[in-house]
N, C-alpha and C positions, 0 to 999 in steps of 0.2 A: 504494500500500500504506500503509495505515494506522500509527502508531508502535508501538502493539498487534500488528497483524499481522508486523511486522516482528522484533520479538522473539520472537514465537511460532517464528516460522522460525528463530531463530537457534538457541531451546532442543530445537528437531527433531534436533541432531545431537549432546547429552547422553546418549542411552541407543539402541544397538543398536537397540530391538524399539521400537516403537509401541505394541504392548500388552506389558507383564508384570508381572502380577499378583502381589502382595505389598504391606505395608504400612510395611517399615523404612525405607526410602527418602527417603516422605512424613512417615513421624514423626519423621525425624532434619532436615530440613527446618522442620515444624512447633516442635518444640523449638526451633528458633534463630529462629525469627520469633516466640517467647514463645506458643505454643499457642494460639493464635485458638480452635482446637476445642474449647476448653474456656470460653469464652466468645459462647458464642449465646444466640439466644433456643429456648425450646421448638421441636425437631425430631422433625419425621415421616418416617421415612425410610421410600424407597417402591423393593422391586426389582421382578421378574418379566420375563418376557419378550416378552410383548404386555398391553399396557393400562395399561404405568406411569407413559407422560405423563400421558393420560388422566386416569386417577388423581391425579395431580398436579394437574391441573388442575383437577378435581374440589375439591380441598382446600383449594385457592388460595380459588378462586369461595368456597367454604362463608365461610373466613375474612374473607376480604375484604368477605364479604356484611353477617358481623357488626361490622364496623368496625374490623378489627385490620389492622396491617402487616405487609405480608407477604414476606420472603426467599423467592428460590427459586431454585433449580438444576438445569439439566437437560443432557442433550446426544443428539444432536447439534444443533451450530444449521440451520436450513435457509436463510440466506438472510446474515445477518451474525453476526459472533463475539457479539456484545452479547446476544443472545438467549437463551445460556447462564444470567446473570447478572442476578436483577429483584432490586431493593435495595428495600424496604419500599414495593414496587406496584411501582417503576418501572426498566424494562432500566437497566443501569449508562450512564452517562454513558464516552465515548473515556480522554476525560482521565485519568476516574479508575479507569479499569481499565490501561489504559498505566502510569500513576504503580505501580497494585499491579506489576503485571508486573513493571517494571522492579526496585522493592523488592524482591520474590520472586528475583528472576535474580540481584542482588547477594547477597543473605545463600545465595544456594543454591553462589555459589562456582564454579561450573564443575565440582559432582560429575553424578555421573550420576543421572539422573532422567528418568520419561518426561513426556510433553508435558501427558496429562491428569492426573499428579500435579499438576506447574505450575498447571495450569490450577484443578484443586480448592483447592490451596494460597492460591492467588487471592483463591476464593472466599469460602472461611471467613474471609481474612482481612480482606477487604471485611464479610461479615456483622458480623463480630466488631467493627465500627468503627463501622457505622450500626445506629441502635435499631430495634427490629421486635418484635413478637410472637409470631412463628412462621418456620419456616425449612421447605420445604419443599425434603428434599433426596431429588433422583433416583440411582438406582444407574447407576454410568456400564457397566458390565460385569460381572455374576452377582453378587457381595456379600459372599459370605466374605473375600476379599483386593484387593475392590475399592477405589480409595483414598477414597470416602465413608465406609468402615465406621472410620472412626476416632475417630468420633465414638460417645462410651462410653454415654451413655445416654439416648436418644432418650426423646421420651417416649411414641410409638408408631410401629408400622412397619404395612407394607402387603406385601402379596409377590401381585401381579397373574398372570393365565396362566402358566400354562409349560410351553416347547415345547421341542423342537428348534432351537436357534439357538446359533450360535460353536461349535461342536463343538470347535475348535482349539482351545479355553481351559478351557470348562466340563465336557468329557467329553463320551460320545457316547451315553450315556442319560440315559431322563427322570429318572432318580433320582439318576443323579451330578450333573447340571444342578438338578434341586431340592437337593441339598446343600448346592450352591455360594449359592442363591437361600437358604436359610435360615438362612442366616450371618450375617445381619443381627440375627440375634434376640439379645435382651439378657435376663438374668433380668428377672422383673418387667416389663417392659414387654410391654403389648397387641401383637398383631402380628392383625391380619384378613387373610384369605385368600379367597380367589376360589373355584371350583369349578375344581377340578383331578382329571386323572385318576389314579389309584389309589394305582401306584406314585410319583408326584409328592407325594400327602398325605401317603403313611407315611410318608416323611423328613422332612415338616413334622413330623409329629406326635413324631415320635421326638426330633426337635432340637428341639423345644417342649419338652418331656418332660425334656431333660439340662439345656435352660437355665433351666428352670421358668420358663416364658412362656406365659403367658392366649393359647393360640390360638383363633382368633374365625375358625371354617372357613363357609364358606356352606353352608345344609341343616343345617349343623349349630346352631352360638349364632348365626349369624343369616339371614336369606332375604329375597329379594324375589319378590315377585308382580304381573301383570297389576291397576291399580286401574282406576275410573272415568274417571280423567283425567289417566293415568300410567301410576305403580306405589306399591307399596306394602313399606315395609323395615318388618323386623321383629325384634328382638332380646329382651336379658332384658328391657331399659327398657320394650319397648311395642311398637306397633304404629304404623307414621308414615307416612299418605298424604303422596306428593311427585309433582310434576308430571313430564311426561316430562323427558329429561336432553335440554338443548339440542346434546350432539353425537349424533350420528345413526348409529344400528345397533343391534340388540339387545347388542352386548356392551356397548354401554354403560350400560346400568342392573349392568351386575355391576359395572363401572371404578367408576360414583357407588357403589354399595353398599357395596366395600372400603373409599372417602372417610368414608361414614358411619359403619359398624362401627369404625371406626379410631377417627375425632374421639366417637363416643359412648363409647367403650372408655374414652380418654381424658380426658374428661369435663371440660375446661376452661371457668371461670365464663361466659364469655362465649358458647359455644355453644347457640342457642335451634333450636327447630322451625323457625322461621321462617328463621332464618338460612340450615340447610340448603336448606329447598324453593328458597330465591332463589341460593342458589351452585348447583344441580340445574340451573334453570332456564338459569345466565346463562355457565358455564362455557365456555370459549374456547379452542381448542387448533389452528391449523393443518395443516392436510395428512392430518386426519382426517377421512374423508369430509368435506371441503370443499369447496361447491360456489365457482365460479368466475364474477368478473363482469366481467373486464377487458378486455384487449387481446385473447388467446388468443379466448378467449368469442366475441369479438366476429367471428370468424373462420366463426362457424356461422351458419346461419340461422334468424332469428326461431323460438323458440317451443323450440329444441333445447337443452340444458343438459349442460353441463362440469364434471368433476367430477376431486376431487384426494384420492389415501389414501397415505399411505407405508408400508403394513406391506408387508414383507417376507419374512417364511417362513410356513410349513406352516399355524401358528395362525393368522396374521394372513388366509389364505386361506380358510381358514373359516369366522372371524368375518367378512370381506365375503361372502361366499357367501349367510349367515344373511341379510342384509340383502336379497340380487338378487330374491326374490321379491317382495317392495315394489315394486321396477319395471317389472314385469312388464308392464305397461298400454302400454310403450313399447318399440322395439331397442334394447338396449345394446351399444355397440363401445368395445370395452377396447384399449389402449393401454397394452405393460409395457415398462419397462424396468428392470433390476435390477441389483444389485451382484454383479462376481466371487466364487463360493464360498459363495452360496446355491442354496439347493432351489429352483431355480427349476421343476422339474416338479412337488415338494409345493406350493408356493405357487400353482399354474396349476390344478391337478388337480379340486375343488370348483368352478373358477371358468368353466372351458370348458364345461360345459351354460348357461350364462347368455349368452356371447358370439354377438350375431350376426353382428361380425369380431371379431378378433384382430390387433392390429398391434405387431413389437415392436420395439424403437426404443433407440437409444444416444445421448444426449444429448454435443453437444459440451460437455466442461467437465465432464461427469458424472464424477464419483470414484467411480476402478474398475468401471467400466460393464463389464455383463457381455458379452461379443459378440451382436449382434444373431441369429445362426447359432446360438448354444446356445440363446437362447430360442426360436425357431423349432422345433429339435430336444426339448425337453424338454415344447413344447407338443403333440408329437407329428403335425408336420406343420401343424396347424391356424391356426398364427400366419402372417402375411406379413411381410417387411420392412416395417417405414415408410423408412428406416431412422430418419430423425429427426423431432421431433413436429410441426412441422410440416408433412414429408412426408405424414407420418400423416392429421393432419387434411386433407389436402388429396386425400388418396383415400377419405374417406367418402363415403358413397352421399347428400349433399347433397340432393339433388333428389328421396330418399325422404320417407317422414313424419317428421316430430317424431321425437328419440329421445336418448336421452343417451350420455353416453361419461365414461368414465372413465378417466383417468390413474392408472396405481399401481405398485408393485414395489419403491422402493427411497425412501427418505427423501433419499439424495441427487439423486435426477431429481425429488422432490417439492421441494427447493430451487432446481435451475433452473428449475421449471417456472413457481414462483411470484415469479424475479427476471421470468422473460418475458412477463410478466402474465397 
């Protein structure tokens, strides 16, 4: 265990709950580490409920493309704690994320606080220490009382999908769940919006409206379309041929489109044309439909390809779905395993006309693995045990033709999957 890892565990036993959502906590914290949060650089704050790595990632790529440094902040990590944390390009160094930690845990005193306050707390205060140009910060959990939102005025925001997800926190409708998600809105500051359904917008639009915040909805101030050798975004500015997005599914030209409406909204010296189509192009996010070339891989035979998603509910089931007619030319055999206290039948539901098996699987070391019996059950019979992914892979039909397969269901089985190569 790392010295990092080990203070992490220790501040696990500071607050009852894992999650709860409020902001005094972290601002009475902040106050005695002298407010980091009021010293960054330019921040995008980005929530939603599917597509707001993506997104993230998206903004990184754009920035990075025009030669700025870039802060970012996201979670969950999938494979090490450092992942959370990129300091002007680059994931934080042990040392100096330890050294924060440790700082953080002495001035915090032994009050109570939860783990991802800690951890945000960290963060900012790391940002606030190294130079950067932009901070790209991710929503850890819906956004009104999430401890990102303490940061008082971003200079634009993003609010990606939004589905059905955390019901324990966010409410159990789409519009109580968009409330929470548009809490992030600042007067004045741009916020771009995805395509959302209905009852989802009119809370946008309503809490746009109280905080008098330029909402930038798609279809509406801006669109994308099918180009020549791409797509094509479009807003007040204009009209901007961009090549396809280097991650791969149709939702992701909406994930690149919030990145642009955002950074064009915001209109920073540095943002050129150019800059966007090469952040479009070069954009990097794992366990997003990623395909796989390791050890795993290496497990099939010639010609057959492996593949890795972490979404998790109902949207994210959808937006892969959009995708399976693209692979139609081949069998696909899906591989899920998912986290306790998801829709794991919404998540399967789109996705079982495309499986030529179904195998569901519980990862040793998997956090809160859901039983392989409930996914069985929710698939409505259609899944088999693997039970574990190697089980799995080792009852595909091998000795058929070429065909791909896919691993998905949970961001935590997409971090063992990608410690096991």
């Amino acid at each position: 265990m790392s010295r990092s890892e080990a203070i992490l565990a220790r501040l696990h036993g500071l607050h009852p709950k894992l999650i709860d959502l409020s902001l005094g906590r972290l601002q009475r914290l902040l106050d005695a580490l002298g407010n980091p949060e009021r010293q960054l650089p330019p921040v995008v704050h980005v929530a939603g409920t599917n597509g707001k790595g993506s997104t993230c990632a998206f903004l990184r790529a754009i920035a990075e493309a025009a030669g700025q440094r870039v802060h970012v902040f996201v979670s969950p990590h999938l494979v090490e704690f450092r992942e959370r944390i990129r300091l002007a390009g680059a994931l934080v160094e042990e040392d100096a994320l330890a050294a924060a930690l440790a700082e953080v845990e002495r001035v915090n005193d032994g009050a109570a606080i939860t783990v991802f306050e800690v951890i945000t707390a960290v963060a900012l205060l790391l940002f606030s220490r190294v130079p950067a140009d932009v901070l790209v910060l991710e929503v850890g959990l819906g956004g009104r009382f999430d401890a990102t939102n303490v940061v008082a005025r971003p200079a634009a925001c993003c609010i990606a999908s939004i589905s059905m997800d955390h019901m324990d926190f966010l409410g159990d409708s789409l519009a109580g769940i968009a409330g929470e998600k548009a809490g992030i809105m600042k007067p004045g500051v741009p916020c771009a919006t995805g395509a959302q359904a209905a009852s989802a917008l009119a809370v946008l639009q309503v809490e746009a409206a109280m905080q008098a915040t330029p909402l930038l909805r798609r279809g509406h101030e801006w669109q994308v379309e099918p180009g020549e050798a791409g797509f094509v975004f479009e807003d007040a500015r204009g009209r901007l041929a961009l090549p396809p997005p280097a991650l791969l599914g149709p939702h992701q030209v909406e994930n690149a489109g919030i990145a642009v409406a955002a950074l064009r909204a915001w209109n920073p010296p540095w943002l050129t044309d150019a800059a966007i189509a090469k952040g479009v192009a070069s954009a990097e996010w794992p366990a997003r439909l990623q395909r796989l070339q390791g050890r795993l891989a290496a497990r099939l035979p010639a010609g057959w390809e492996l593949w890795l998603d972490g979404g998790h509910n109902a949207g994210a089931g959808v937006a892969l779905a959009a995708h399976l007619p693209a692979w139609a030319d081949r069998p696909l055999h899906l591989i899920v395993g998912m986290k306790q206290g998801k829709g794991a039948g919404d998540f399967l539901a789109p996705l079982l006309p495309f499986a030529t098996t179904l195998h569901a699987i519980a990862e040793p070391g998997q956090h809160l693995a859901m039983p392989v019996e409930a996914i069985v059950a929710a698939s409505g019979g259609q899944a088999v045990p693997g039970p574990t992914l190697a089980e799995a892979l080792a009852k595909l039909p091998l000795a058929g033709p070429p065909a791909r397969v896919l691993v998905c269901g949970s961001l935590y089985l997409a971090g063992e999957v990608l410690k096991a190569g």
